[in-house]
N, C-alpha and C positions, 0 to 999 in steps of 0.2 A: 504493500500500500504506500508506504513512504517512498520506495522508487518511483511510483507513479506518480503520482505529487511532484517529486523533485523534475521527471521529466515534464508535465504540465507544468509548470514555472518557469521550466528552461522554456519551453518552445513560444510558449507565452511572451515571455522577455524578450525571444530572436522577432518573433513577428513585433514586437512593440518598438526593438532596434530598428528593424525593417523600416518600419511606418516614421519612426522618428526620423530616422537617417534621410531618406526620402523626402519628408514635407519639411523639415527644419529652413534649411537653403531657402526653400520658398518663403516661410514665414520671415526671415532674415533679410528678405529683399522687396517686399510687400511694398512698403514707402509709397509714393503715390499712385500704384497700378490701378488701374481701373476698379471699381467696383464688380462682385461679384461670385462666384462659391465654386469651391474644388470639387464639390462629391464627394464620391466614395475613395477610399485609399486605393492607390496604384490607376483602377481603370480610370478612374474619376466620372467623370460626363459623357465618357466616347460613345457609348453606346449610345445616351440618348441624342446625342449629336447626329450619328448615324443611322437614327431611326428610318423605315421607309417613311418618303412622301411625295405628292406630286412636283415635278420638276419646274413647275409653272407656278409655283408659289411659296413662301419663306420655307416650312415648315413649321407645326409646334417649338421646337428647341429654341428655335431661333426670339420665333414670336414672342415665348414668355421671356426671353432673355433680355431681348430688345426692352422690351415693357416693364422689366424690372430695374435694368441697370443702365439700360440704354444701349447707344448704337456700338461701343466699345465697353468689354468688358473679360473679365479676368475666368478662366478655367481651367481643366486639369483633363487634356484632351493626347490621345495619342504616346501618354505613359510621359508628358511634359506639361509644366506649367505653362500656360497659354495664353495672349493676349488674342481675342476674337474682334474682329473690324468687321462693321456693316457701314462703314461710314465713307464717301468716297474720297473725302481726302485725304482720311489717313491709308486710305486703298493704295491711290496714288504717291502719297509718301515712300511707302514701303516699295513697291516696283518700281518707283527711278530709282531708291537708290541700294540697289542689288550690287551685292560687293563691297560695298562700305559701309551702310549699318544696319543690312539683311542682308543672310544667306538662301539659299535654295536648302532644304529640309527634309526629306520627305522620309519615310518611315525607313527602319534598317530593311525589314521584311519587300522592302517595294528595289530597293539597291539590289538583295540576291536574285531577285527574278528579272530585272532588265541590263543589269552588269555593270562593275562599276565605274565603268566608262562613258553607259552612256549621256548622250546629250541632256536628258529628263534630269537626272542627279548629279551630272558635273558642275561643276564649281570653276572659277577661276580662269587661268588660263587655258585650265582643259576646255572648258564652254563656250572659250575665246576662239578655238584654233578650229572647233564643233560649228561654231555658228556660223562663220566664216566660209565656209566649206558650201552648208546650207545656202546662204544670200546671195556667193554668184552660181551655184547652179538655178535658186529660184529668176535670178535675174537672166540668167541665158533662157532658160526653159519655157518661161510662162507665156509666152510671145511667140513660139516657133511651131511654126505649121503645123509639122512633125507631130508636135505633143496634140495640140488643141485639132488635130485632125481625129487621131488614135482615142481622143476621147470623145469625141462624137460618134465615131463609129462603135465604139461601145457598148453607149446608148442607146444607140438603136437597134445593135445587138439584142442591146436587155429587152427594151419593149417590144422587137418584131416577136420574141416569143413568149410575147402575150397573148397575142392576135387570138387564139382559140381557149384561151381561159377566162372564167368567170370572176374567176377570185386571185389574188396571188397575196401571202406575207412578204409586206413591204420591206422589214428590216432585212429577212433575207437577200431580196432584190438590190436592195441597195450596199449589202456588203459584196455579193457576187461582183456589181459595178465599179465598186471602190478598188476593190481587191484587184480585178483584172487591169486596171487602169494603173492603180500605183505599180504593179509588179511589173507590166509592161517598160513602164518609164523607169526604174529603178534597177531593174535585171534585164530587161529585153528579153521578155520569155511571153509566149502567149499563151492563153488558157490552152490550149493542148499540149502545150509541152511534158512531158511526164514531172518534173522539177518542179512547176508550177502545182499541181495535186499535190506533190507532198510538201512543198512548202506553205500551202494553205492547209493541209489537215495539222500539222505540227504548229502552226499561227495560230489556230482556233482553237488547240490545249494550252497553247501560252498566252491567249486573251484569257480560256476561264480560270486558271492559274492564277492570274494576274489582279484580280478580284475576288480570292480565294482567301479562306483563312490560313495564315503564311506558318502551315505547320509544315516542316519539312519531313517526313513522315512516307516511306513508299506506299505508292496507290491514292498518295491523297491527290488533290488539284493542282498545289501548290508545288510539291516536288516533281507531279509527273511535267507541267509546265518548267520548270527550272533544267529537267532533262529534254524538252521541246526546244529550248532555246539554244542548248548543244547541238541539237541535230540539226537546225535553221543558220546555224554560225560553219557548221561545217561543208552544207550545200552551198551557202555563201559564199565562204572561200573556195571553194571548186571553182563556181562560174567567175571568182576576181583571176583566179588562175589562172581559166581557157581563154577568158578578156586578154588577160597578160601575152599570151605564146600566140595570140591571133595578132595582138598590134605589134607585135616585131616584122609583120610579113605584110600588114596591111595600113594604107594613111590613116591617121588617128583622126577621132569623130567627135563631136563635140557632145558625147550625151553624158548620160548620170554615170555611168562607170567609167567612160574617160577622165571626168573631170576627177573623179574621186579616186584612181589612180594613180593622177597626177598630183595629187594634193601631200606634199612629202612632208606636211607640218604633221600628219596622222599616222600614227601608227597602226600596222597591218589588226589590231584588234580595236581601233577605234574606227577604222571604215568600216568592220563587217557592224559593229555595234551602229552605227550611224545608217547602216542598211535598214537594220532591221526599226529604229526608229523611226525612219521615211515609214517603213511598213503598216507601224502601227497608229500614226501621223494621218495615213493617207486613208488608210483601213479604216478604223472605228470611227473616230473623230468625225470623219466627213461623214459617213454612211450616216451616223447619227443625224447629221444635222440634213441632210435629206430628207430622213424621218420626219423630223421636229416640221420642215418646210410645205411636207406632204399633209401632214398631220392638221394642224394649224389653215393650210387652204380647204382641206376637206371640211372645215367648219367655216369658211366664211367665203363663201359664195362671188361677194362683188370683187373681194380679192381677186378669186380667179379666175374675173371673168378678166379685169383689167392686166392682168398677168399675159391670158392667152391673148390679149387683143394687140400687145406688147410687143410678144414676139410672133404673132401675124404681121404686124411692121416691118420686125427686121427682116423675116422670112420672102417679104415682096419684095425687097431692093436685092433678093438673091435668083442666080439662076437656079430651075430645079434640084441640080445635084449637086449645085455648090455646096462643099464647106464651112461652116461658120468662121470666122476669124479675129482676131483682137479687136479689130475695129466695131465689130457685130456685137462682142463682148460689152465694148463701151458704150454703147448703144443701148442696154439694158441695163436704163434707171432704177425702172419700178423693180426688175428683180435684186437689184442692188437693198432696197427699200425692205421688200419680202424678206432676204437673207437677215437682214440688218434683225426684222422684228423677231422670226424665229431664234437665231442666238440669244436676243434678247428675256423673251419671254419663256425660251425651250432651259435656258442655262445648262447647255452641255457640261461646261465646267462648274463647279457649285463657288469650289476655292481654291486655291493653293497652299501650300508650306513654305514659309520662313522660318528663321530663326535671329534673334536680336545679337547680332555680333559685338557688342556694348552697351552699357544701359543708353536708353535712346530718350529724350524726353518731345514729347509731341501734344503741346498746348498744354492741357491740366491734368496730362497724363505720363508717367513712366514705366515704358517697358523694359523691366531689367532684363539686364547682361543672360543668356541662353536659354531665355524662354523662348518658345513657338511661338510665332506669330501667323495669326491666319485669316487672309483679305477674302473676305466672303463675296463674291459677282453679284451669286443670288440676291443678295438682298438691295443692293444698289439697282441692279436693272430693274426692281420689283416695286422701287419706294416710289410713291404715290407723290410726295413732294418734287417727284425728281423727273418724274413722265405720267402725266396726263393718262387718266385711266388705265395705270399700271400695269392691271390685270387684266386688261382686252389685247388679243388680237388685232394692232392696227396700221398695218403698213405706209400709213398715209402720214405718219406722223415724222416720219425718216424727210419729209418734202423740206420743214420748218424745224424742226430741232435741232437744234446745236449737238453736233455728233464730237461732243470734248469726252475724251480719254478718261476722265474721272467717272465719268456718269455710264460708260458702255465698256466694257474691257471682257468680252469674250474669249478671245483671244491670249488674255493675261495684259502687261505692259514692259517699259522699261528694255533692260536689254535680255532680258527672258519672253520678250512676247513672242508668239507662235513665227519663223519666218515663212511657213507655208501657209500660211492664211489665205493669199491669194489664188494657190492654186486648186485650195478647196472652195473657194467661191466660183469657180471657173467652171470647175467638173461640175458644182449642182444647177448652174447658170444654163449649161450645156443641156443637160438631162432634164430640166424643166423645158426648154424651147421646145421638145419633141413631145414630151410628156401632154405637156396640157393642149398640145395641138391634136392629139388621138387619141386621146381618154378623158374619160370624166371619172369619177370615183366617191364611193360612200363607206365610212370606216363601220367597220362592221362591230359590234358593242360599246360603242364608244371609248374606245383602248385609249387610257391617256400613259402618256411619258412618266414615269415614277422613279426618282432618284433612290437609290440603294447604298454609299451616293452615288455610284455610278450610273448614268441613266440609263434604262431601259425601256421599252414598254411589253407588259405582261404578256399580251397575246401576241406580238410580231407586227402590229399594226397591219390586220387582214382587211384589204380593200377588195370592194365589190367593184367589179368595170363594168363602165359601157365605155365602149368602142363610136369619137365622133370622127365626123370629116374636117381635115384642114383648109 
């Protein structure tokens, strides 16, 4: 009995070390941090942070939070103490100044499964030599026939084999599209290649991996994805190889594996890691926000009528089997307007990870020295003070709004903001011209976008068709 006793005491005391060791620092650096409450020991708030909800509105965590402490306030989120931002300027604070009183942050768990090279978790001059890499391929790329040809043709790929279905799950569609387009421009492989199949089936264990509880564990999501990413680094390197022993024999070309072969500031495991981030850049990200575009028009009707009337315009100044081209791109206001609202109201991104590289002081507030700090989208593109019936669906509002960086940051900001942006506006620019010129569509149970947080929608967003004329 007395050894029992003395073991309960001890274990007592480790976990009370524990809890102490742990929240002490916090209590020691409290000073003027925001208002607001840690939770539970260790998990603190996470879970209810990452409750599900709809992607089109704060959520509960957020709302009582907001309502209790305000738009900045103090948590204990991600196994860190936390400074949470709903506020846009201190949003904008924190992304310009990336590298000098924020870092990039994101969970260890999230480092093993994308490597720690890549561009998403680098830091410093690694992110420097990453991003660089990125901006003149987006600047050669976005503009060239070549590309904006291969992704029309895509497209219409995808929807010719609609023609005889009633129904089709849209997120499917739109990853099949994403998929074959980025891997196209980024490996030069077409969907028949055998290489392409399996670099899509071992992508699609390392998306659900990637979203997974990060137990490393054989058989679970999270390890078999960590083993996906092996086998995707090593097809990789095969095709940077055959690249290689082809342009000794042939003139060099100016695409995504030239350029990224040529790039000698990268190491041969920072290209393949920089592959596979185009991948998932180009893959999820976009696909999604097609969703959200899709989604969002199938409830509001005048949108899409002004949408297809849009691109009946551009569609007239072409000959019939012209090409679309940059110029035609620019020419597409209103879906500029459309893309705008869906980011906006869809919030692909919810938030980021920081972390306070010094204590920072920001108005009447101090974020101590290696808290998490984290610039919430969601709730800025949401707040009613900041856009005009927030929570509506309204494309028309993109005509008059002041489109400053504080109040809209989809994308992120600073020198972490997405440098593919563009060419994911392009591919869904693309895919709606044809879209809404030979279909109509009705969502079938009303499938809404629901943050996890990553977003999804439950049912695959299953659209009924009818088939119109152009």
């Amino acid at each position: 009995m007395a050894f029992w006793l003395v073991v309960s005491i001890g274990v007592v005391g480790f976990l009370f070390g524990l809890v102490l060791n742990h929240f002490l620092p916090l209590f020691l650096k409290l000073g003027h941090a925001p208002k607001g409450t840690f939770g539970w020991p260790i998990l603190g708030e996470t879970l209810s942070f990452l409750k599900n909800h709809s992607s089109n509105c704060q959520g509960p965590f957020l709302q009582d939070h907001c309502s209790r402490y305000g738009k900045v306030f103090k948590s204990h989120l991600f196994l860190s103490p936390t400074v949470v931002s709903c506020d846009p300027e201190l949003n904008y604070f924190i992304l310009q100044n990336e590298g000098k009183l924020f870092q990039c942050s994101y969970p260890k768990p999230v480092h093993g499964i994308l490597g720690k090279v890549s561009m998403l978790v680098a830091v410093g001059d690694a992110h420097k030599r990453l991003r660089s890499v990125v901006l003149t391929l987006v600047s050669i790329t976005k503009s060239k026939p070549e590309f904006l040809n291969d992704i029309e043709r895509t497209a219409i790929q995808t929807l010719d084999s609609w023609k005889d279905k009633k129904q089709v799950i849209f997120t499917e569609e739109a990853r099949k599209f994403t998929f074959n387009v980025i891997v196209k421009q980024v490996l030069g492989l077409t969907p028949e290649e055998p290489e392409t199949a399996r670099i899509l089936e071992d992508f699609l264990t390392f998306m659900r991996g990637l979203v997974s509880l990060p137990l490393y564990i054989p058989g679970t999501p999270y390890a078999r994805a960590v083993q996906a990413r092996i086998r995707i680094s090593s097809t990789v390197k095969a095709i940077l190889e055959k690249r290689r022993r082809k342009a000794k024999n042939y003139r060099k070309r100016s695409d995504f594996l030239e350029i990224l072969l040529c790039a000698d500031t990268l190491s041969e495991e920072e290209k393949v890691s920089f592959v596979l981030d185009s991948l998932l850049g180009g893959y999820e990200t976009t696909s999604l926000l097609m969703s959200m575009v899709v989604h969002f028009l199938g409830q509001s009707p005048s949108a899409l009528e002004q949408l297809k009337i849009e691109h009946q315009n551009v569609r007239s100044l072409k000959k019939k089997d012209d090409f679309l081209n940059w110029e035609d791109y620019k020419r597409m206001d209103y879906t500029q307007n459309v893309i705008n609202e869906a980011l906006r109201l869809g919030n692909i991104v919810k938030f980021v990870h920081r972390k306070a590289l010094k204590d920072v002081k920001f108005g009447d507030y101090l974020i101590p020295s290696g808290w998490k700090v984290l610039p919430v989208f969601t709730a800025v593109h949401l707040d009613s003070s900041l856009h005009a019936n927030a929570l509506q669906f309204h494309p028309w509002r993109w005509e008059s709004q002041d489109q400053m960086c504080k109040k809209f940051t989809p994308f992120g900001g600073g020198s972490r903001c997405c440098p593919g942006s563009e060419l994911a506006k392009v591919e869904v620019a693309f895919f709606l011209h044809h879209l809404v010129q030979n279909f109509r569509w009705r969502i079938e149970n009303n499938d809404q976008p629901i943050a996890f947080p990553y977003v999804e929608f439950q049912r695959g967003l299953l659209l009924n068709l009818d088939s119109c004329s152009v």
